[in-house]
N, C-alpha and C positions, 0 to 999 in steps of 0.2 A: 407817949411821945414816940414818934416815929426813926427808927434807927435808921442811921445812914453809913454809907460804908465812904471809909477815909479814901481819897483820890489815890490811885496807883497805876501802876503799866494797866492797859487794857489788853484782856488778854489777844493776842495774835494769835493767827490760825499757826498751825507749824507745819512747815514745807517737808518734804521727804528729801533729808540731803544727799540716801541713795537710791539711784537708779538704775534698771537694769534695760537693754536693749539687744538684740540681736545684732550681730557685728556687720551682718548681709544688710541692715537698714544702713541708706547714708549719715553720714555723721550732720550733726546742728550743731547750732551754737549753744542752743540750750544744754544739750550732752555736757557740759562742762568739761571737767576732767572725765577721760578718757581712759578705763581701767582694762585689759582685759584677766580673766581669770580665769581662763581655760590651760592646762599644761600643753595643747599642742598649737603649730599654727591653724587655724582658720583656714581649708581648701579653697583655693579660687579669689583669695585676698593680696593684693599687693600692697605691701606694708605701707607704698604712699598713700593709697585709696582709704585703707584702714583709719590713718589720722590717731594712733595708741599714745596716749602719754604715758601707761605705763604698764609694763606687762607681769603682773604678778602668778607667776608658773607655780609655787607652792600653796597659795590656796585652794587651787582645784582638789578636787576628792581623787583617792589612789583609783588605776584602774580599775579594779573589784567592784567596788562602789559606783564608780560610772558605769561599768557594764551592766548593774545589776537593775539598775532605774531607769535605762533604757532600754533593756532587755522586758521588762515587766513594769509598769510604771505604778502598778497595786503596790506594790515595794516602798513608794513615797516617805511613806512614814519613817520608816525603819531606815531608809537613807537619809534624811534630815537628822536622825539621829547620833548614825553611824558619824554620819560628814561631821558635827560639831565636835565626836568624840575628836576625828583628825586635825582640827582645829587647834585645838588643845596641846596637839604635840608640834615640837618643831620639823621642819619648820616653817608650818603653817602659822604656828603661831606667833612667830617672829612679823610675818607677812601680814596676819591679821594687826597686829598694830601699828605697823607701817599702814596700813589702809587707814586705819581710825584717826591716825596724825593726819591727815592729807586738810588740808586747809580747808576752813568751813564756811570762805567765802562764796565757795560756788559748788553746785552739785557733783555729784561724782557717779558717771555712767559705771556699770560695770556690764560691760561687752560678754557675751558667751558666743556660740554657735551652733549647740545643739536647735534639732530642730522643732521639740517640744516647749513651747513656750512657758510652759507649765510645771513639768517636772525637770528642770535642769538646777547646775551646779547653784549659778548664779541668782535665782529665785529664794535655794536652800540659805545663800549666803548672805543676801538682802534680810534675809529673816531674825537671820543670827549676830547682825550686824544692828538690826534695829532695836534685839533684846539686848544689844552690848551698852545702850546709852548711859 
């Protein structure tokens, strides 16, 4: 006799509810929430252009850390590492939860600046943010 499996949810693809984008691209509508998470302002942005819903300055990595992976970006690793250790203390970590609260009707851009698309803060945090599920 042939097994059948009982009806249930089918599974759904699942959406990535963070995103990250460069602050220099114009804002969308898809952008949803509008995070940035750099500690300093963004040069050459005016905060209307910008369109921030919300500016989280303690999740960024301490300067150390940012100079060190822009400075040498072979560093990568050792900064994703370094940065989740800062996460962990306040009060990043405070800020990290406040992030994870943010309503999960709709995406949540997190805006950076650097100009490695690659090895920035924001990337690191998407990361850490996706193993927090």
């Amino acid at each position: 006799m042939p097994v059948t499996k009982s009806p249930g949810k089918a599974a759904r693809p699942t959406k990535t509810r963070f995103r990250i984008k460069r602050i220099y691209e114009p804002a969308s509508k898809d952008d949803g929430l509008r995070v940035l998470v750099d500690r300093l302002w963004p040069r050459g942005i005016a905060k209307q252009k910008a369109h921030i819903d919300l500016w989280l300055r303690d999740l960024s990595p301490s300067d150390g850390l940012r100079r060190m992976v822009h400075a040498d970006p072979t560093k990568w690793d050792q900064f994703v590492k370094d940065y989740g250790r800062e996460l962990k203390q306040e009060p990043a970590r405070s800020a990290f939860a406040d992030l994870r609260k943010l309503p999960r009707s709709k995406p949540v851009t997190l805006l950076y600046a650097a100009r490695d698309e690659v090895h920035n803060n924001a990337v690191a945090l998407k990361r850490w943010l996706d193993r927090a599920k």
